[in-house]
KETOR-346802 format. One line per 10 residues: number of its first residue (from 1); their letters; for each residue x, y, z of N, C-alpha, C. Coordinates in steps of 0.1 Angstrom, whole numbers, padded with zeros to 4 digits. Atoms other than C-alpha are relative to their C-alpha. Layout:
N
NUM) a) X Y Z X Y Z X Y Z; ...
//
This chain:
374
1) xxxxxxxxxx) 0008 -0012 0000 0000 0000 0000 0009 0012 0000; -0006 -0015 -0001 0013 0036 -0010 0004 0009 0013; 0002 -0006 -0008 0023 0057 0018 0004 0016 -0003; -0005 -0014 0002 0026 0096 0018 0010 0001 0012; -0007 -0011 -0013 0059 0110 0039 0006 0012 -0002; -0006 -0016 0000 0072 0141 0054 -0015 0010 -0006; 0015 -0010 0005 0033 0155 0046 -0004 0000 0014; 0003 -0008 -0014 0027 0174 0080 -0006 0011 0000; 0008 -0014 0001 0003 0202 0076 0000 0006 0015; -0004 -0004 0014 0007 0228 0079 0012 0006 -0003
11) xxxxxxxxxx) -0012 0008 0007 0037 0234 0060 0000 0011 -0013; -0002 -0009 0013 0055 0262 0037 0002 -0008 -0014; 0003 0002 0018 0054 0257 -0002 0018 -0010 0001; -0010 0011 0001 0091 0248 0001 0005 -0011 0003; 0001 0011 -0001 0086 0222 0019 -0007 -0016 -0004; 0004 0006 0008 0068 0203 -0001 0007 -0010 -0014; -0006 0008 0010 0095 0192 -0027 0006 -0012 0013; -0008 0012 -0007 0106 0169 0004 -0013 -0008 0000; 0011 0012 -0003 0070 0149 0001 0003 -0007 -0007; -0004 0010 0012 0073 0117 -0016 -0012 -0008 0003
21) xxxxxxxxxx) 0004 0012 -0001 0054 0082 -0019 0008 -0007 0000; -0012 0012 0001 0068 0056 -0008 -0009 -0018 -0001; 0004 0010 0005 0059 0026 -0030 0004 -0010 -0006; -0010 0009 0012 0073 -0005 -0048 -0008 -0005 -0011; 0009 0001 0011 0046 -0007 -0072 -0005 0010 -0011; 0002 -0014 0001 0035 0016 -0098 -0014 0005 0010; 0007 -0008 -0014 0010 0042 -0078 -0008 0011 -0010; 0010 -0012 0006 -0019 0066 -0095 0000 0008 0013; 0001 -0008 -0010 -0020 0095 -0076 -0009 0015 -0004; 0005 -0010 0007 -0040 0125 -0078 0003 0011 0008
31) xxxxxxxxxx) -0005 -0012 -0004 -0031 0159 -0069 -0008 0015 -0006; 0014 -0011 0001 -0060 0187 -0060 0012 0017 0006; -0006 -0009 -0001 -0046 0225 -0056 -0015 0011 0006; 0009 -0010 -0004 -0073 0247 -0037 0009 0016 0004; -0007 -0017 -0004 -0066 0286 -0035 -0009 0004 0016; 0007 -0006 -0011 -0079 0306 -0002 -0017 0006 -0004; 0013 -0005 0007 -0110 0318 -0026 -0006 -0014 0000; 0006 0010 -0003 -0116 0280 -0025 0000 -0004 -0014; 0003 0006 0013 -0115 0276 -0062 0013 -0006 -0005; -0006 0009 0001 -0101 0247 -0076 0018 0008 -0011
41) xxxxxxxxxx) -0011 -0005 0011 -0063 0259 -0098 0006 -0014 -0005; -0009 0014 0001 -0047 0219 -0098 -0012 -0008 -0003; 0004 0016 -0008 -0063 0189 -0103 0006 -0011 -0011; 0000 0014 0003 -0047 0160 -0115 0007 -0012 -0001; 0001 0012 -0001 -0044 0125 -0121 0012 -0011 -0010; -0013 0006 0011 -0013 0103 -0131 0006 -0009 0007; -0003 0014 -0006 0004 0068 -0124 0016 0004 -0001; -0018 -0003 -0003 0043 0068 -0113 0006 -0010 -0001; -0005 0005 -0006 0067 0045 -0114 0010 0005 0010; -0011 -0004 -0014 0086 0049 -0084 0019 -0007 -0002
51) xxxxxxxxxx) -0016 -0002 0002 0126 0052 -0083 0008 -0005 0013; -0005 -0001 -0018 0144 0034 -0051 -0013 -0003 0009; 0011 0001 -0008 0109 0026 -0036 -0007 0016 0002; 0005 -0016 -0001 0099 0068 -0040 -0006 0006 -0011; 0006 -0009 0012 0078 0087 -0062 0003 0015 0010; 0004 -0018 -0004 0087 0127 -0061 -0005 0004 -0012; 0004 -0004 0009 0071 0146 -0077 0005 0020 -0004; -0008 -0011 0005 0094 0174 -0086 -0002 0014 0005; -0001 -0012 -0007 0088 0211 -0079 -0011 0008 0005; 0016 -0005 -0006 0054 0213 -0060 0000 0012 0007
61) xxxxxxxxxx) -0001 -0016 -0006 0066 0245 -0043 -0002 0014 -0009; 0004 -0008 0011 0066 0264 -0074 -0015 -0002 -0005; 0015 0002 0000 0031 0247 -0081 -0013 0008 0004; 0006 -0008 -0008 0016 0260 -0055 0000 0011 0002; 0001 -0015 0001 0027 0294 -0051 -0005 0005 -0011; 0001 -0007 0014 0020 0298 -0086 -0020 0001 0003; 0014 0002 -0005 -0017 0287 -0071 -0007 0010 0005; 0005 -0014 -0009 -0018 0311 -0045 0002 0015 -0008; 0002 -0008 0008 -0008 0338 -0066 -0014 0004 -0009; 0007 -0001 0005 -0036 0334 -0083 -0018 0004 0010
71) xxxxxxxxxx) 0013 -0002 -0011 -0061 0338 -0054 -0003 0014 -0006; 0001 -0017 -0001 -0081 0374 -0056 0003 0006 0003; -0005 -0006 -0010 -0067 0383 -0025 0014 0008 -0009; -0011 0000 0006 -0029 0380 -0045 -0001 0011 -0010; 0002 -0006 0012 -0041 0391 -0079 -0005 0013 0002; 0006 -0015 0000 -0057 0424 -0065 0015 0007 0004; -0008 -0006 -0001 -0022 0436 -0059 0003 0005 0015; -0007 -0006 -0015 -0006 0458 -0028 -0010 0012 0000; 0008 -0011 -0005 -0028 0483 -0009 -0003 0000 0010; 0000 -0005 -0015 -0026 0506 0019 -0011 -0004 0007
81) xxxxxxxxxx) 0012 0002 -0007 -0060 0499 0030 -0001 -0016 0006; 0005 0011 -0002 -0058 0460 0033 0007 -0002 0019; -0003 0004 -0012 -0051 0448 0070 0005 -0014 0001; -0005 0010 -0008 -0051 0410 0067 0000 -0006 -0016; 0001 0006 0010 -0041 0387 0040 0007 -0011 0004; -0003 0015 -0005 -0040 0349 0036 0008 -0007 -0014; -0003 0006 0014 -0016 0333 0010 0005 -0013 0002; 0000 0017 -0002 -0022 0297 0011 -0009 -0001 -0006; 0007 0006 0007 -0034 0271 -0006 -0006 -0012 0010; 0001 0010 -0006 -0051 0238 0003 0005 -0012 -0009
91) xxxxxxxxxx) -0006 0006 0004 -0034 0208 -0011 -0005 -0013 0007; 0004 0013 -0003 -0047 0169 -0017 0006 -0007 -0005; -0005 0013 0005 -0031 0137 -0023 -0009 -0012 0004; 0013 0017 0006 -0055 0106 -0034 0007 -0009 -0004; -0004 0011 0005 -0049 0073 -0040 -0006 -0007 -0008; 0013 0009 0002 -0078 0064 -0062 -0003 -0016 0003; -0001 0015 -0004 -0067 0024 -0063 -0004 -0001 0018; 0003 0003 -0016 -0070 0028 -0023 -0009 0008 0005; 0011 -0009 -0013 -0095 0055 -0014 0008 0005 0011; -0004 -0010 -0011 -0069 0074 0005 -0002 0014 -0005
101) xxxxxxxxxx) 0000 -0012 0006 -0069 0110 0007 0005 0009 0014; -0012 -0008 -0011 -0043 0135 0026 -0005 0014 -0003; 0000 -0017 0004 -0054 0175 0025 0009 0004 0015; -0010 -0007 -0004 -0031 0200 0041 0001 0013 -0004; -0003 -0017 0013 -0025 0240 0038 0012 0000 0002; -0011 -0007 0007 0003 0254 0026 0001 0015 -0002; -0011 -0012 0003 0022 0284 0029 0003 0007 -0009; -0011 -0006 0008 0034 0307 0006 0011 0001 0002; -0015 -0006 -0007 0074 0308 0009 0002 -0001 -0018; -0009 0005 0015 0094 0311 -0027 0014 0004 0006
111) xxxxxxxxxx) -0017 0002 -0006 0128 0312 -0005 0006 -0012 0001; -0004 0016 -0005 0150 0284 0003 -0005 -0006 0009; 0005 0008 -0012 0139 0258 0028 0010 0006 0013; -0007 -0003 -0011 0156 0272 0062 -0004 -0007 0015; 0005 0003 -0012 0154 0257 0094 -0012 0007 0014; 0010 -0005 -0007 0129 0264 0117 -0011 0010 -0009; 0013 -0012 0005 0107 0282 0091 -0013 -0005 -0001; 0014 0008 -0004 0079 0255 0099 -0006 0001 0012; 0003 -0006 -0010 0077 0271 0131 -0015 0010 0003; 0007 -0011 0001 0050 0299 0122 0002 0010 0010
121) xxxxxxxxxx) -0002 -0008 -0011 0059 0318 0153 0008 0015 0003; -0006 -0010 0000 0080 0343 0138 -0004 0009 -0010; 0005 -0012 0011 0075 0378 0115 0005 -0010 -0010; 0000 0001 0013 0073 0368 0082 0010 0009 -0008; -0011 -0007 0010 0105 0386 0068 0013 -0003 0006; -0017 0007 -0004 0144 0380 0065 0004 0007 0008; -0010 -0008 -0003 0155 0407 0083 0000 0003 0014; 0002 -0006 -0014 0157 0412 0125 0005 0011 0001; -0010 -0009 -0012 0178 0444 0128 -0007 0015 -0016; 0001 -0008 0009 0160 0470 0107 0002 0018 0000
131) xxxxxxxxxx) -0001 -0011 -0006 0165 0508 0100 -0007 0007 -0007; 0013 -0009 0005 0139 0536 0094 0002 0016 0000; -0001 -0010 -0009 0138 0572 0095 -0013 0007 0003; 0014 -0005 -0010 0108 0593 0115 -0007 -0003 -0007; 0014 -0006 0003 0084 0596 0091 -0001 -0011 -0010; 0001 0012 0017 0090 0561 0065 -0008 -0006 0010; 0005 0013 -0002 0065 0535 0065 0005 -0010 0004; -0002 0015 0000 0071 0502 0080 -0006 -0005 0005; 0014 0011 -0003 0049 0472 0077 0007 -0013 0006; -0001 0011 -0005 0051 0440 0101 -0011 -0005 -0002
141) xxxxxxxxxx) 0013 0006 -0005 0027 0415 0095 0004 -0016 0010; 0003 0007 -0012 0018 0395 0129 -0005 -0018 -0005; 0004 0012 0005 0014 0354 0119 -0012 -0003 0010; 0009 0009 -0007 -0019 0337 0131 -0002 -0010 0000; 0003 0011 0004 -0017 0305 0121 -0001 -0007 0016; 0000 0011 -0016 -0027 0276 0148 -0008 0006 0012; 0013 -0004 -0013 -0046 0280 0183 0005 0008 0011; 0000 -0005 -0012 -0023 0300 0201 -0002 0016 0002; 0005 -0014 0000 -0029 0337 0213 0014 0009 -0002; -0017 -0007 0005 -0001 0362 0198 -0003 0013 0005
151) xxxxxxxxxx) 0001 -0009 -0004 0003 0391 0220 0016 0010 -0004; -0012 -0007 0002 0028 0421 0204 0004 0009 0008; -0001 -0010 -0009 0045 0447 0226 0014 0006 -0006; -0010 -0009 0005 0071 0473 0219 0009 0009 0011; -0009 -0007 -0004 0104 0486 0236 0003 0010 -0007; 0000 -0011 0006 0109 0522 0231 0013 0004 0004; -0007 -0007 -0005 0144 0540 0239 0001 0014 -0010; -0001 -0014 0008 0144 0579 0235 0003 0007 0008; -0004 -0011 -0010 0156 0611 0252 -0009 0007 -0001; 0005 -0005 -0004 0136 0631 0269 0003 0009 0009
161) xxxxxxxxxx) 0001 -0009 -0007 0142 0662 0287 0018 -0002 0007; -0015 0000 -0003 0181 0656 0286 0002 -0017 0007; 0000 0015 -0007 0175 0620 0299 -0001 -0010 -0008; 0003 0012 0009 0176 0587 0285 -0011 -0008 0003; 0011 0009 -0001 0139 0567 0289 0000 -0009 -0008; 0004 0011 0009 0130 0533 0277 -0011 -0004 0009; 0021 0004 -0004 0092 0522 0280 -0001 -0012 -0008; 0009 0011 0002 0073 0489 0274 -0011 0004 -0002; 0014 -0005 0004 0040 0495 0255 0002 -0016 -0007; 0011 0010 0002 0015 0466 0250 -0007 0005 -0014
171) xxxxxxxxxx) 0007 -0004 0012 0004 0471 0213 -0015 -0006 -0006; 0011 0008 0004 -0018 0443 0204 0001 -0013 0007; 0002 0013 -0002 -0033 0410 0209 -0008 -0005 -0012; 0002 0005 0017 -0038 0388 0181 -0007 -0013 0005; 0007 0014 -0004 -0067 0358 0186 0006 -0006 -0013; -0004 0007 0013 -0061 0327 0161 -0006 -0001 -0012; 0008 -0002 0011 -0070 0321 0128 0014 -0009 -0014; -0002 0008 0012 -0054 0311 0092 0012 0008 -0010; -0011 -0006 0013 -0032 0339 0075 0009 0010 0012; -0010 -0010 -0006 -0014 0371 0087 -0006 0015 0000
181) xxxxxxxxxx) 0003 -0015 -0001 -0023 0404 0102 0007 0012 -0001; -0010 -0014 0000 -0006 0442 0095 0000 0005 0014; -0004 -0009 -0012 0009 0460 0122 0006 0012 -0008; -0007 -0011 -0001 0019 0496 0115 0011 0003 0006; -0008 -0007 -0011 0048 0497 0127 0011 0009 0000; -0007 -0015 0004 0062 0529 0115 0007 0007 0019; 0001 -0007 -0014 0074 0550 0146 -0012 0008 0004; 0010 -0008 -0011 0045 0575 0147 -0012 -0010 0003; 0010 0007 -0003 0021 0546 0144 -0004 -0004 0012; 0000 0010 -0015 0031 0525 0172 0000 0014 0015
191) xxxxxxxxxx) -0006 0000 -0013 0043 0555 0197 -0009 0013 0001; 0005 -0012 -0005 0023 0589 0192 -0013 0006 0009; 0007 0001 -0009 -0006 0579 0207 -0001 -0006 0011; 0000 0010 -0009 0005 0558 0231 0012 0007 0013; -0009 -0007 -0008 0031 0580 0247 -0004 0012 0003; 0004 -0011 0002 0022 0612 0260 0000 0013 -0007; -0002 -0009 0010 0017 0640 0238 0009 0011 0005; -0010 -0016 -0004 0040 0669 0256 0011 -0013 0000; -0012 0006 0000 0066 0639 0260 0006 -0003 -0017; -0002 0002 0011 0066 0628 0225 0001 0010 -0009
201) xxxxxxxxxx) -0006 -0010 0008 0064 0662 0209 0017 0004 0005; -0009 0001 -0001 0097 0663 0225 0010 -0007 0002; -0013 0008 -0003 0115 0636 0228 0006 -0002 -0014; -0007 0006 0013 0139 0620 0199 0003 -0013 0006; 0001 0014 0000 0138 0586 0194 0011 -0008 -0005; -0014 0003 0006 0169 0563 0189 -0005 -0014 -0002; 0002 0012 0006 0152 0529 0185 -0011 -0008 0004; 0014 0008 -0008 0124 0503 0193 0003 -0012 -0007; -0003 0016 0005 0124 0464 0195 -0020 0001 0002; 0018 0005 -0001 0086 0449 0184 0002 -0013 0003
211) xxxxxxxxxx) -0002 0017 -0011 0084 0415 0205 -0009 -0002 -0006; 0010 0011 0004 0064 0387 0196 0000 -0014 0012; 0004 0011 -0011 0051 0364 0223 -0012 -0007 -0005; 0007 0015 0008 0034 0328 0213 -0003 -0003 0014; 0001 0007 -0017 0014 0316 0243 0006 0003 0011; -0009 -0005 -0010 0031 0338 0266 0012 0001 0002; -0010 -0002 -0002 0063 0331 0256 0007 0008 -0014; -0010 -0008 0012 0089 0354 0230 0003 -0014 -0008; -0002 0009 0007 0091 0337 0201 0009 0010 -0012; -0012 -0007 0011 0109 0368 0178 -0002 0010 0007
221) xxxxxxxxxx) 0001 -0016 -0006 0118 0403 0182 0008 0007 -0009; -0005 -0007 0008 0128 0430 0156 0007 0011 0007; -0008 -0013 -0002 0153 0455 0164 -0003 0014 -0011; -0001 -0007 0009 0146 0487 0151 0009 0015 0001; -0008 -0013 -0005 0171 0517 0147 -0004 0015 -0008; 0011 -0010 0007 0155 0549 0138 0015 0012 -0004; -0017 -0008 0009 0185 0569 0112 -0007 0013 -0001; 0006 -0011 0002 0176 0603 0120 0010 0012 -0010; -0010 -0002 0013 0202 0611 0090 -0008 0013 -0014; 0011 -0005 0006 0187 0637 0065 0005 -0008 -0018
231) xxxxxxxxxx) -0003 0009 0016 0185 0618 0027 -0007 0013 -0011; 0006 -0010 0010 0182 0642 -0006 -0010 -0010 -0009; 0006 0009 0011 0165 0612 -0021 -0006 -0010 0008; 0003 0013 -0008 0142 0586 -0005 -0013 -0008 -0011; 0011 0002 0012 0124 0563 -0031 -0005 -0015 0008; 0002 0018 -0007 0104 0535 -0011 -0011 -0009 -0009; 0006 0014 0005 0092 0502 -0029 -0008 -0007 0008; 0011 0008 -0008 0064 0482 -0016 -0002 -0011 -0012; -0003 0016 0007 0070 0447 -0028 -0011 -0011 0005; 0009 0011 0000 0058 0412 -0024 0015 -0009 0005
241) xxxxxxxxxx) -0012 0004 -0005 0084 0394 0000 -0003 -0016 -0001; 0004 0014 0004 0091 0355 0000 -0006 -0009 0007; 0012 0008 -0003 0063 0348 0019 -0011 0006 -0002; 0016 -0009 0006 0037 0366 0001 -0005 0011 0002; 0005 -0009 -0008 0037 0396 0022 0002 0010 -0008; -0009 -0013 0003 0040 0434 0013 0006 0005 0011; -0011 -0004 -0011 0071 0446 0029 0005 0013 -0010; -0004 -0007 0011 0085 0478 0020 0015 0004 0007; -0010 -0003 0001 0121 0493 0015 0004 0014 -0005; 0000 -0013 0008 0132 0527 0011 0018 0000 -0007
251) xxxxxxxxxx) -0012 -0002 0009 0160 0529 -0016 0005 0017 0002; -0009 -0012 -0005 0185 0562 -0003 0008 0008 -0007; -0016 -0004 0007 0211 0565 -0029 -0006 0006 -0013; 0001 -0009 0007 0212 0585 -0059 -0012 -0003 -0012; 0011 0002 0009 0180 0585 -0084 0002 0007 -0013; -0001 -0004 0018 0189 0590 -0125 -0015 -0001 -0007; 0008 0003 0012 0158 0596 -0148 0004 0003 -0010; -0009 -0002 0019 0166 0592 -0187 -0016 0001 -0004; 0011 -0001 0010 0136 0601 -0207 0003 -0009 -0014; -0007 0007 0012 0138 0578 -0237 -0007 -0001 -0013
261) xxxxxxxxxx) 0011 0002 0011 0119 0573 -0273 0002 -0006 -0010; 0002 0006 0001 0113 0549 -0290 -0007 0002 -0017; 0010 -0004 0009 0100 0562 -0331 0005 -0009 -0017; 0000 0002 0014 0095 0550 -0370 0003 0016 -0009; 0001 -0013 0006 0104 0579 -0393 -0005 -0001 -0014; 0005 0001 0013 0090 0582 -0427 -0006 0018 -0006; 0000 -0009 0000 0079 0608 -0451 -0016 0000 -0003; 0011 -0007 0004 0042 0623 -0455 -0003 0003 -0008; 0000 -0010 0009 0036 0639 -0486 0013 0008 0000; -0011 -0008 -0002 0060 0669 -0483 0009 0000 0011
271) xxxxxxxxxx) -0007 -0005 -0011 0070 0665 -0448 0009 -0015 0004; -0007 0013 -0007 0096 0639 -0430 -0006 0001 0013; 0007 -0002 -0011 0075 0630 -0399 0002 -0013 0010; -0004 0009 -0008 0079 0611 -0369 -0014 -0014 -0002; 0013 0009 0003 0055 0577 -0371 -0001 -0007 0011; 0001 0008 -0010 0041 0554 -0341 0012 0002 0011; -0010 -0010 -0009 0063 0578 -0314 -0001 -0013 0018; 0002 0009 -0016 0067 0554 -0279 0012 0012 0006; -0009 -0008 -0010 0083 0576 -0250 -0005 -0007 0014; -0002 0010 -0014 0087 0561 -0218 0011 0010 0010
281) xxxxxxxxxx) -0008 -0003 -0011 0107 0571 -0183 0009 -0011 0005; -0006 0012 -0002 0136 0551 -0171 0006 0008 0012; -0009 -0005 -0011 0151 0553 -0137 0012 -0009 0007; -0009 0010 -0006 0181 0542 -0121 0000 0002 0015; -0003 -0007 -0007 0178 0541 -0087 0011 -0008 0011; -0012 0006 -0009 0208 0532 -0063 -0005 0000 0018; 0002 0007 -0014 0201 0514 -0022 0007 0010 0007; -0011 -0008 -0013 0227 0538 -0007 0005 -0015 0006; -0006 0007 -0010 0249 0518 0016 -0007 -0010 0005; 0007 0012 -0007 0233 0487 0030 0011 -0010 0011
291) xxxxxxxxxx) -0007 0005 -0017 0242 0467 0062 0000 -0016 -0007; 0001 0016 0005 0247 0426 0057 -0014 -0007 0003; 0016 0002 0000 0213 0427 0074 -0011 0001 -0010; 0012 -0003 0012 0197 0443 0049 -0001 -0004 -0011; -0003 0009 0010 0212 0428 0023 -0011 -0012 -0011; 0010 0013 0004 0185 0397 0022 -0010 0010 -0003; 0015 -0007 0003 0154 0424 0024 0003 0005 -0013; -0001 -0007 0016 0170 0443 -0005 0000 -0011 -0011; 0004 0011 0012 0172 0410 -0026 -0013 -0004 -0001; 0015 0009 0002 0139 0403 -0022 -0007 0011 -0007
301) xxxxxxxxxx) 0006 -0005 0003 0127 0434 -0038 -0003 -0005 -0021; 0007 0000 0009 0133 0430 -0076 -0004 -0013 -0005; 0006 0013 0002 0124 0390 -0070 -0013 -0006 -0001; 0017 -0001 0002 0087 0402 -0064 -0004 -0002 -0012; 0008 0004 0011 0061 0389 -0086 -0008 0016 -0002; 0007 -0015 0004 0044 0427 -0083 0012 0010 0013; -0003 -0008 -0004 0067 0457 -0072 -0010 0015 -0002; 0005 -0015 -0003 0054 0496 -0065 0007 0009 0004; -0001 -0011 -0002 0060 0531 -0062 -0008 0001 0013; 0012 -0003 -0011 0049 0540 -0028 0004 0016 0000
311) xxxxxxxxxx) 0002 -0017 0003 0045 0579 -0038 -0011 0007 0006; 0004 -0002 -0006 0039 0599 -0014 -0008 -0004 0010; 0001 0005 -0010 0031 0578 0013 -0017 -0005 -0003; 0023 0001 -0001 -0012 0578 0001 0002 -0013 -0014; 0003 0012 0014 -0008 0559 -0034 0015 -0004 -0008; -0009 0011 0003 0010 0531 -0049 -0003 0000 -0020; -0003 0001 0015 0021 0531 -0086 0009 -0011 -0007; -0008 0011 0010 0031 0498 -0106 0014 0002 -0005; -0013 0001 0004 0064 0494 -0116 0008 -0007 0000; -0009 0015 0004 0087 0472 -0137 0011 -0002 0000
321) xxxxxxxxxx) -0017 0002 -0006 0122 0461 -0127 0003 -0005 -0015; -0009 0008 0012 0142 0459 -0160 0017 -0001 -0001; -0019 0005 -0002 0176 0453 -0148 0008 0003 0017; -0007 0000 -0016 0199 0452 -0112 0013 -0002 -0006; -0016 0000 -0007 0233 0459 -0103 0005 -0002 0007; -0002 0001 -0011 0244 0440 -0077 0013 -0003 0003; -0014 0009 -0002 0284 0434 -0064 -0002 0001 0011; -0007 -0002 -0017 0291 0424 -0031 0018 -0009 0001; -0015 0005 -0001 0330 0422 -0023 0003 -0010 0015; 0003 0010 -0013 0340 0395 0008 0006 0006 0006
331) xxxxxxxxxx) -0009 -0009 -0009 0362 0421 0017 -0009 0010 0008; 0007 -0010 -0003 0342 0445 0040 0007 0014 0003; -0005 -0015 0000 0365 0476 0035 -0007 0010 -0006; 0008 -0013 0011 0341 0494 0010 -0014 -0004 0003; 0017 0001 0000 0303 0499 0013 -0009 -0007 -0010; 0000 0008 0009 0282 0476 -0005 -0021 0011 -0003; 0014 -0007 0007 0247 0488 -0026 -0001 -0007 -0012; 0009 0003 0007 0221 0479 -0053 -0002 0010 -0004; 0007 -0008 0008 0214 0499 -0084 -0014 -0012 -0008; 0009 0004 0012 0177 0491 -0102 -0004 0010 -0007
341) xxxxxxxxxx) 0006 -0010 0017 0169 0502 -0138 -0019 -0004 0004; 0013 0000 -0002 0129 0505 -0132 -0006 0012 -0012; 0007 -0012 0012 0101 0524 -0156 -0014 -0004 0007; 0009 -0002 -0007 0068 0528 -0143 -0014 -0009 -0013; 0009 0008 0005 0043 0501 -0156 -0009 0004 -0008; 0014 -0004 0013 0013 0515 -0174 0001 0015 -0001; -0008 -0010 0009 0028 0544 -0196 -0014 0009 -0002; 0009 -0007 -0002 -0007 0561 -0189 0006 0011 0012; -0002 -0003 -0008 0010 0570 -0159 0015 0013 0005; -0014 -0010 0000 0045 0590 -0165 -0002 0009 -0004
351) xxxxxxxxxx) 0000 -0016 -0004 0032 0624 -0173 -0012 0007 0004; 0011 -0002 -0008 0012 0640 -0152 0000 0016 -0004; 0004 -0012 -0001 -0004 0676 -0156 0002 0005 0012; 0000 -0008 -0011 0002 0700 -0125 -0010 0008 0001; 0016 -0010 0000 -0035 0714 -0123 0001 0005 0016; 0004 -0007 -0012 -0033 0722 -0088 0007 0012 0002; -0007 -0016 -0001 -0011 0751 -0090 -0001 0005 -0015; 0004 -0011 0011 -0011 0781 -0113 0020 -0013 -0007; -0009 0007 0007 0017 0767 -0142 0010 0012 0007; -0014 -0009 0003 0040 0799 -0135 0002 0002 0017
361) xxxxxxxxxx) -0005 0000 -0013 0056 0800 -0101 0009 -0011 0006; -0010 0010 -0003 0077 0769 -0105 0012 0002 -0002; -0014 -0003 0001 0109 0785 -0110 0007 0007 0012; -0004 -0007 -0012 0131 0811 -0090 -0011 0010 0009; 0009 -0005 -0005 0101 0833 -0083 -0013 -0004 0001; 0013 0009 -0002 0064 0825 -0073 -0012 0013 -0011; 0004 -0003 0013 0036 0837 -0093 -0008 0013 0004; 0003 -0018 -0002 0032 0873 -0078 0012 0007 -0014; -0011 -0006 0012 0063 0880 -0107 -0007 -0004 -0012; 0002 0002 0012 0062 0879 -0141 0008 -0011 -0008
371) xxxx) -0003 0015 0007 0064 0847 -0165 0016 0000 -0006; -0017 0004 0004 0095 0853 -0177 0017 -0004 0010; -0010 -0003 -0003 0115 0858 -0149 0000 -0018 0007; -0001 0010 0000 0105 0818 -0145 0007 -0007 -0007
//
């Protein structure tokens, strides 16, 4: 009789190329793929011979995610408004000849297999030691999988009135459930209402760890250091990290746009005229400096299945990664960074009219002077 091993729900995408059958006969097997919407994306049905007493079946991790991807949830893209999102699948193995039948969910991961990542217990991203400045976005989302109760809380250290304070604030409590919840955890999110308002209008903030407690006990904890540095350029991405999440990243270093075009020339009658004209935006933009930490988060950006503009902190704009620069030396004497070549997805989008102000006042003078001296 067939046996399924190493099938322990539930269980990230990657781990799934370690499932096998273990058979000495050939084996029909059938293989169902359910998304979180419930609608079927897999189904089917095929006889194996087995290799060494094992049927694998090759790269079910990519299968799957390619599954979940496909959910509504996935396919509606990245947006500020959403709070909770679930990227998993449900997954069956049948034995028609025997009337067995194995279901199990699954994870989105498209990273390597790593130890302990069948834990669920920890944030969903590579990175523990992260760095922000006052006013950037940053998203944690809180795992709920399984029955136990996930309460978050947050160490604050900042000066205050010539003094050094550090405070423990209670953020949330998280009941159970099936996917993963957003936490804000920007600095004004987590601390401006929670800290007093005459203290907080003056204090400066030098860092905050977000704790994660599983049934009472610490199961992770993010360091965060808050770079109160001033940047002439801050371009932040809001990606799709390698477990389905949006995580975002602010790119620091220097930003090139090339205007580019793209035309047929030919003549008209009398005239030589441009014909079917394509113009496009291209940007280069460079990571600034990066730490060994960050390293992993910055790789994961142009590996996303959907990247974004997060412009101006309110709305998110598509955009396509057509090329990376990446060296890292083993020597750590010189600073290490990421250039991406990007252009902005739907070419509806790269020129915008300035209706809200009068046209004349964008130069040295404002629009009490005269147009010329713009």
């Amino acid at each position: 009789m067939p046996q399924l091993k190493n099938f322990t729900p539930p269980l990230w995408a990657s781990e799934l190329d370690d499932v096998y059958v273990a058979a000495t006969d050939d084996v029909a097997v059938r293989i169902r793929i359910d998304d979180a919407d419930g609608v079927t994306r897999y189904d089917n049905t095929a006889t194996y011979t087995p290799v060494d007493g094992k049927v694998r079946f090759g790269e079910l991790s990519k299968l799957v995610n390619q599954a979940i991807l496909l959910s509504q949830e996935m396919k509606g893209g990245i947006s500020t408004a959403e709070t909770l999102r679930k990227p998993y699948a449900d997954i069956t193995f049948s034995f028609p000849e025997t009337s067995q039948s194995f279901t199990g969910r699954v994870y989105y991961y498209s990273g390597y297999y790593r130890e302990g990542v069948g834990d669920m217990e920890e944030f969903p991203m590579q990175i523990d030691h992260a760095r922000v400045t006052p006013n950037q976005k940053f998203w944690v989302w809180v795992p709920k999988m399984g029955n136990a109760t996930r309460r978050v809380s947050a160490r604050v250290v900042y000066t205050y009135d010539g003094s050094r304070q550090e405070t423990t604030i209670d953020i949330a409590s998280y009941s159970t459930g099936s996917g993963y919840q957003l936490l804000d955890a920007s600095m004004n999110a987590l601390f401006s209402s929670r800290i007093s308002p005459m203290v907080w209008k003056n204090c400066t903030v030098h860092s905050y760890d977000i704790i994660l407690r599983t049934a009472g006990e610490q199961t992770d904890q993010i360091h965060v250091t808050v770079d109160h540095n001033h940047y002439f350029t801050e371009t932040p991405f809001a990606f799709i990290n390698s477990f389905g999440l949006p995580e975002i990243y602010v790119f620091r270093g220097i930003d090139e746009e090339e205007h580019e075009m793209d035309a047929d020339f030919g003549q008209c009658e009398w005239r030589y005229t441009r014909l079917d004209a394509e113009f496009w935006l291209e940007h280069k933009t460079n990571s600034g400096w990066i730490s060994r930490e960050e390293k992993a988060t910055v790789l994961e950006v142009h590996r996303s299945p959907e990247v974004n503009l997060f412009a101006d902190y309110r709305m998110m704009v598509p955009v396509t990664i057509t090329d990376i620069d990446a060296k890292f030396r083993k020597s750590k004497t010189a600073p290490e960074s990421i250039t991406l070549t990007w252009r902005i997805a739907d070419k509806r989008d790269i020129y915008e009219v300035d209706t809200a102000t009068s046209m004349a006042g964008h130069g040295t003078f404002d629009e009490t002077f005269s147009l010329p001296f713009d």
